[in-house]
C-alpha positions in Angstrom: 4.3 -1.4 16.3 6.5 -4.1 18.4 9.5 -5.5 17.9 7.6 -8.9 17.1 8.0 -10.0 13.2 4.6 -11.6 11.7 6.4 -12.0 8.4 10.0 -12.8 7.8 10.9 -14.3 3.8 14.7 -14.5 3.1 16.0 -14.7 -0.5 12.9 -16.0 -1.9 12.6 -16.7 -5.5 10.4 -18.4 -8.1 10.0 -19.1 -11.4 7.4 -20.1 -14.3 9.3 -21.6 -17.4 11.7 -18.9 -18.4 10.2 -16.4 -16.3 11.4 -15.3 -13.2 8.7 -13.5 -11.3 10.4 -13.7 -7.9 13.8 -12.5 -7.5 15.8 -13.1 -3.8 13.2 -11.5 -2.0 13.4 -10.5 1.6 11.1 -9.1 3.5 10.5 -8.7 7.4 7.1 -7.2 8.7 6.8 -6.0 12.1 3.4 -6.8 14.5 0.8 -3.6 14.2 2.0 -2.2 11.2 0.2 -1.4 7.9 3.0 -2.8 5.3 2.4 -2.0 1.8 3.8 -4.2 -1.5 4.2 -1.9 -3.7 4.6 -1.9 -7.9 3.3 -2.2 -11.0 1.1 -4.4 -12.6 3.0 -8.2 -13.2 5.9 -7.2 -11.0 5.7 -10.1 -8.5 3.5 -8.9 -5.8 0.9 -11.7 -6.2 3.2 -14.2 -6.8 5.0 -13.3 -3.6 1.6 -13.5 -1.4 0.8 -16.7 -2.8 3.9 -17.9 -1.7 3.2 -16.7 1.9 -0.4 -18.4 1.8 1.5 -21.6 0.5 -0.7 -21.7 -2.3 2.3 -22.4 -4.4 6.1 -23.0 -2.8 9.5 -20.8 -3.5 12.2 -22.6 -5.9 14.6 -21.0 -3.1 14.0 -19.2 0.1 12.4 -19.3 3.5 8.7 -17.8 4.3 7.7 -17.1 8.2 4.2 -16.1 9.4 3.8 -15.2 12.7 7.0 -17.1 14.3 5.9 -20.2 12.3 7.2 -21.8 8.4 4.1 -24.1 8.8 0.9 -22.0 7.4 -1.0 -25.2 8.4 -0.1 -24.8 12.0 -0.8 -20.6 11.9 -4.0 -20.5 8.9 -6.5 -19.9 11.4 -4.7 -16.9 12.5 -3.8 -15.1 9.2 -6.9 -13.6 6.7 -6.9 -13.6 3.2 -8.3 -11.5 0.6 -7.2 -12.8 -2.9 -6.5 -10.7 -5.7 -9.3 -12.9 -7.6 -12.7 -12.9 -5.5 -14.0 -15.7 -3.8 -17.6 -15.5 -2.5 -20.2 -17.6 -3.7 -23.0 -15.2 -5.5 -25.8 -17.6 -4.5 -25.1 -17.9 -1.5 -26.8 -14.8 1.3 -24.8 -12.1 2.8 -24.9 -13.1 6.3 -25.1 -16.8 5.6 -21.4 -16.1 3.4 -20.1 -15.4 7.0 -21.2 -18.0 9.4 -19.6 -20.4 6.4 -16.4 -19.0 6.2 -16.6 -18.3 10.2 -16.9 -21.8 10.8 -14.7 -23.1 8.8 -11.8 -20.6 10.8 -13.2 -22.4 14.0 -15.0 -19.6 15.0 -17.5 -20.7 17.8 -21.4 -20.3 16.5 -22.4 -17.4 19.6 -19.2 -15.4 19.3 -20.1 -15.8 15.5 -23.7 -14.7 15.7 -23.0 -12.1 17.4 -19.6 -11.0 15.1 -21.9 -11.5 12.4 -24.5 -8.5 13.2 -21.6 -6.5 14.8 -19.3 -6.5 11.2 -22.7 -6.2 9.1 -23.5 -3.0 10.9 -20.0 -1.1 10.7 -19.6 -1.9 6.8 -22.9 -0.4 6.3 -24.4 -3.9 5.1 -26.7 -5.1 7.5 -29.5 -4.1 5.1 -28.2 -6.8 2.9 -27.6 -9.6 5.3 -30.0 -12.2 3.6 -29.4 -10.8 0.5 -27.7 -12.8 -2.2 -24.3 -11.6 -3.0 -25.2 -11.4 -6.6 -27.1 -8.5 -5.8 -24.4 -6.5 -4.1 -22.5 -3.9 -6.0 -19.0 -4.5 -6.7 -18.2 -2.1 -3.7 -20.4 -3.8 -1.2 -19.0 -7.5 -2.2 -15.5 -6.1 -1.5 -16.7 -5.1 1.7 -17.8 -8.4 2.5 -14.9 -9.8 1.2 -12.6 -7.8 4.0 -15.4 -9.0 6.4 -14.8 -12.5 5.3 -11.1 -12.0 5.6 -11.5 -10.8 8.5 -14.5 -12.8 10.4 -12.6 -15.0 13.0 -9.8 -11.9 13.9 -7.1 -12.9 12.2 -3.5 -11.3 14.2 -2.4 -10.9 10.2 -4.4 -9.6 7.4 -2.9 -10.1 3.8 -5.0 -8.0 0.7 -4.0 -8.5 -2.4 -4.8 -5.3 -5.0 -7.7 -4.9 -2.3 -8.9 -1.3 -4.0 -8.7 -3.2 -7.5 -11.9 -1.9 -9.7 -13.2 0.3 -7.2 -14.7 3.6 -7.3 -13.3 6.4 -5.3 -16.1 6.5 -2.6 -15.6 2.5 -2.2 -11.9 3.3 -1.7 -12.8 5.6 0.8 -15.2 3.5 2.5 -12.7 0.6 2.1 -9.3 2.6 3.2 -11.5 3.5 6.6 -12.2 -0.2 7.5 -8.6 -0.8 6.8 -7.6 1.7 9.4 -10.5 0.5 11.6 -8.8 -3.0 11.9 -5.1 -1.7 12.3 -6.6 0.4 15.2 -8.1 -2.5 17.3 -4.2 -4.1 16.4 -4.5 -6.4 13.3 -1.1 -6.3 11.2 -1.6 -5.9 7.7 -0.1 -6.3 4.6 -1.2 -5.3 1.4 -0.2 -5.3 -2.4 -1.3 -2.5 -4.4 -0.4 0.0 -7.5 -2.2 3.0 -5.9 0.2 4.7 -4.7 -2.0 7.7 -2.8 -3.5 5.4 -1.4 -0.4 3.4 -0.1 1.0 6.5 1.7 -2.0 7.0 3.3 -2.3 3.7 5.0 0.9 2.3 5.0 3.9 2.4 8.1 6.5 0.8 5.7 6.8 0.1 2.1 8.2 -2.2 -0.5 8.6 -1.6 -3.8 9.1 -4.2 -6.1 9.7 -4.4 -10.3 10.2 -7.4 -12.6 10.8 -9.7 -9.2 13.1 -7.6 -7.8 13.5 -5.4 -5.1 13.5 -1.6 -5.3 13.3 -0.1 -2.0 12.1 -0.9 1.7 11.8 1.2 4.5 8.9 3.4 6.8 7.8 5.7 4.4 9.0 8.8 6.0 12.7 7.1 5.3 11.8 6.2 2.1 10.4 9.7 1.4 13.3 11.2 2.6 16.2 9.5 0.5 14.7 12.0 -2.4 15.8 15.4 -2.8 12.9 18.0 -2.7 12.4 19.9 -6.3 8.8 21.2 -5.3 8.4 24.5 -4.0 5.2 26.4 -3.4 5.8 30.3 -3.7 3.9 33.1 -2.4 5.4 36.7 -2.4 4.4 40.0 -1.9 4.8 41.2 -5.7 4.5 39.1 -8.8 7.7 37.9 -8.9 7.5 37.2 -12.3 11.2 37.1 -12.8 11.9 33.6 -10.6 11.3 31.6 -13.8 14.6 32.7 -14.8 16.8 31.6 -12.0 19.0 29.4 -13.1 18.2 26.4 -11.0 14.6 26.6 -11.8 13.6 23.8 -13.9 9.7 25.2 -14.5 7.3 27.9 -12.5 3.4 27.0 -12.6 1.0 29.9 -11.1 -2.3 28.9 -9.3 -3.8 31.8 -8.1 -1.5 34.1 -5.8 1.1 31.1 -5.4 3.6 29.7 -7.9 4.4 25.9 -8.0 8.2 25.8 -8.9 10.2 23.4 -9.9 13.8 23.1 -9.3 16.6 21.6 -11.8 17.6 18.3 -11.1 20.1 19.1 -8.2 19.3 22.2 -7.6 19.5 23.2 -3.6 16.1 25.0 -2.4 18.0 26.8 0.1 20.0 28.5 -3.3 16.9 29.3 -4.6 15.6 30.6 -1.3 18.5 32.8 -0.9 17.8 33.9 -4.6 14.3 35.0 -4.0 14.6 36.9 -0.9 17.5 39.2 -2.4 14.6 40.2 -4.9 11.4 39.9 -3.4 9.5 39.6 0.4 8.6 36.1 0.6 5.2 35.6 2.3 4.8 31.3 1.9 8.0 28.8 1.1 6.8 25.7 1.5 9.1 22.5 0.8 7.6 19.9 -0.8 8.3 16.3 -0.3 8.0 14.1 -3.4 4.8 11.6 -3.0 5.4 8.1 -3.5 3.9 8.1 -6.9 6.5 10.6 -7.7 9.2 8.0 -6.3 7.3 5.4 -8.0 7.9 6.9 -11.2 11.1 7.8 -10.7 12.9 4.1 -10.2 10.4 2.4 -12.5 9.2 4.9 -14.7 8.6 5.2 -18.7 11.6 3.1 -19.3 10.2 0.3 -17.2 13.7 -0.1 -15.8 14.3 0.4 -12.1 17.8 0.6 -10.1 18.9 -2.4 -7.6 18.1 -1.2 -3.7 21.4 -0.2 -2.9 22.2 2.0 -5.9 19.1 4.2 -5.4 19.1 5.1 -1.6 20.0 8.9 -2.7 17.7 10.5 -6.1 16.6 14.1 -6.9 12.9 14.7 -7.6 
């Protein structure tokens, strides 16, 4: 990462009738990174890409891609993938990209030659004059990336890109993602899937009902929560831990126990508690996952806390 910004948006917000579905959004996203938009279904995230593709405008704000608040002057440098797909299904694999290739400028050798090249890394170059009806769901979203992706865009935005997929497509989906952050594409994507998210993503946001949440690297944001998790190995059974007073629940798998402290609790406390009764052969500290942090600001109740009252939380 640099210390270059390829998307800035200050206190952006927008509404539909009586709904808000943006809420004084900022965001800045540094060159190189993998930035995830995080939250649940209907919380804003789609809203707020369009809004960077200019596809609709903000009631309020400012939106910056790559240094400019033109799109028109910066398109040809900034993929798309849309949360609603948009390949033609008669039209042929390889065909699908010299379109979209020209119509991002990209010059007809370089693009013959960028054709073959992305067909054989997705695994599709098989397919190439087949028709995209043919494809399976996971190969079309593969060319879809490809299409995003044809004339090198310096910014990538996907929007829900692992929506409907299988876990082997996510897989083969999540690699080319890393692939292009590798040969120094900065990306930003929207998603629910929160495993998924902290595997790919530098930074986060998390956003509910318009708002929000959190922003940070995702080691920061990780860190803000309080560690309840503990994996327990000892040399007996131990099977008295479960009554420690700041243990919240004790799950055995095999010769280990998963336990949970009360909200609060310290794990040095418990630590200290342990070793006065038994020889401790693992401790190991878990840190929540997002999903867990996910849950935690916007969980059951569907209500989640502004940013700055939830810097500090137990998990």
């Amino acid at each position: 990462m640099t210390d270059e910004v390829v998307v800035r948006i200050e206190r952006v917000s927008k509404s539909f009738g009586s709904v808000r579905a943006v809420r004084e959004l900022d965001l800045v996203v540094a060159a190189g990174c993998v930035y995830g938009i995080l939250g649940p279904n209907g919380a804003g995230k789609t809203t707020a890409i369009r809004m960077m593709m200019d596809i609709i405008a903000p009631d309020t704000g400012r939106i910056e891609l790559i240094g400019s608040p033109d799109l028109s002057t910066v398109k040809d440098q900034v993929g798309y993938l849309p949360e609603e797909r948009g390949l033609y299904r008669k039209m042929r694999v390889a065909e699908t990209l010299r379109y979209f290739g020209s119509i991002k400028g990209v010059p007809t050798r370089q693009l013959k030659h960028a054709i073959a090249q992305r067909l054989e890394e997705a695994g599709l170059a098989d397919w190439a004059s087949s028709r995209v009806e043919e494809l399976s769901k996971g190969m079309q979203q593969k060319l879809q990336l490809l299409v995003a992706t044809i004339a090198d865009p310096d910014l990538l935005i996907l929007d829900e890109p692992f929506a409907g997929l299988d876990p082997v497509n996510v897989e083969a989906l999540t690699r080319q993602i890393l692939r292009l952050r590798d040969q120094g594409c900065s990306i930003l994507l929207s998603t629910h899937m929160m495993a998924q998210a902290e595997r790919l993503c530098d930074s986060v946001m998390l956003i509910h009902q318009g708002r929000k949440v959190l922003d940070g690297p995702v080691a920061e944001v990780l860190g803000r929560y309080d560690p309840r998790r503990i994996i327990l190995q000892t040399r007996d059974e131990a099977r008295d831990v479960g009554d420690f007073p700041m243990v919240e629940s004790v799950a055995i798998n095999g010769a280990t126990k998963e336990v949970m402290l009360a909200e609060g609790a310290s794990y040095r406390d418990f630590l200290a508690e342990v070793i006065k009764h038994h020889d401790v052969l693992r401790f190991e500290v878990k840190r929540p996952s997002l999903n867990e942090v996910f849950l935690t600001l916007v969980g059951a109740s569907g209500q989640a806390e502004p940013a700055e009252a939830s810097q500090r939380a137990s998990l």
